[in-house]
C-alpha positions, 0 to 999 in steps of 0.5 A, a space after each residue: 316150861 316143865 311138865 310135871 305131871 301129865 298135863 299139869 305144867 309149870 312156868 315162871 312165866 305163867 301165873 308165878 310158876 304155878 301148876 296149871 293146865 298144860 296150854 293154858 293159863 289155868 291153875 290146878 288150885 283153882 280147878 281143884 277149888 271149883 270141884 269142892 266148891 260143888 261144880 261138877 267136872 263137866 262145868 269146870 271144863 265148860 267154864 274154862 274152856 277144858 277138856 274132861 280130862 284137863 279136868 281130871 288130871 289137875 284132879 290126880 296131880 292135886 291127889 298125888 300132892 296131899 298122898 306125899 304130905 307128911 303131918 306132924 301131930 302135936 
């Protein structure tokens, strides 16, 4: 297990080496994906057992992810 992120871990072990939440089996895709698809941060947490701060740090990983991309315009 490497954490790669305050509270953001990875594992080939656990969900295929995805990021996910430190202890948990929770994925950042999926925390990030629950956010956009309306629920609040306080029902994430609820919902998969987190706490507020889980839930934003998956939230700064994934910010931190999309900042470091380069696009290419054609």
């Amino acid at each position: 297990m490497k954490e790669i992120a305050p509270k953001i871990v990875i594992d080939p072990k656990i969900r295929f080496g995805k990021p996910v939440i430190k202890g948990t089996r929770v994925p950042v895709d999926l925390i990030v994906g629950k956010i956009a698809g309306g629920m609040t941060i306080e029902e994430v947490a609820r919902e998969y057992d987190l706490k507020t701060e889980d839930v934003l740090a998956a939230l700064r990983y994934a910010a931190q992810i999309i900042k470091k991309e380069n696009l290419i315009y054609v």
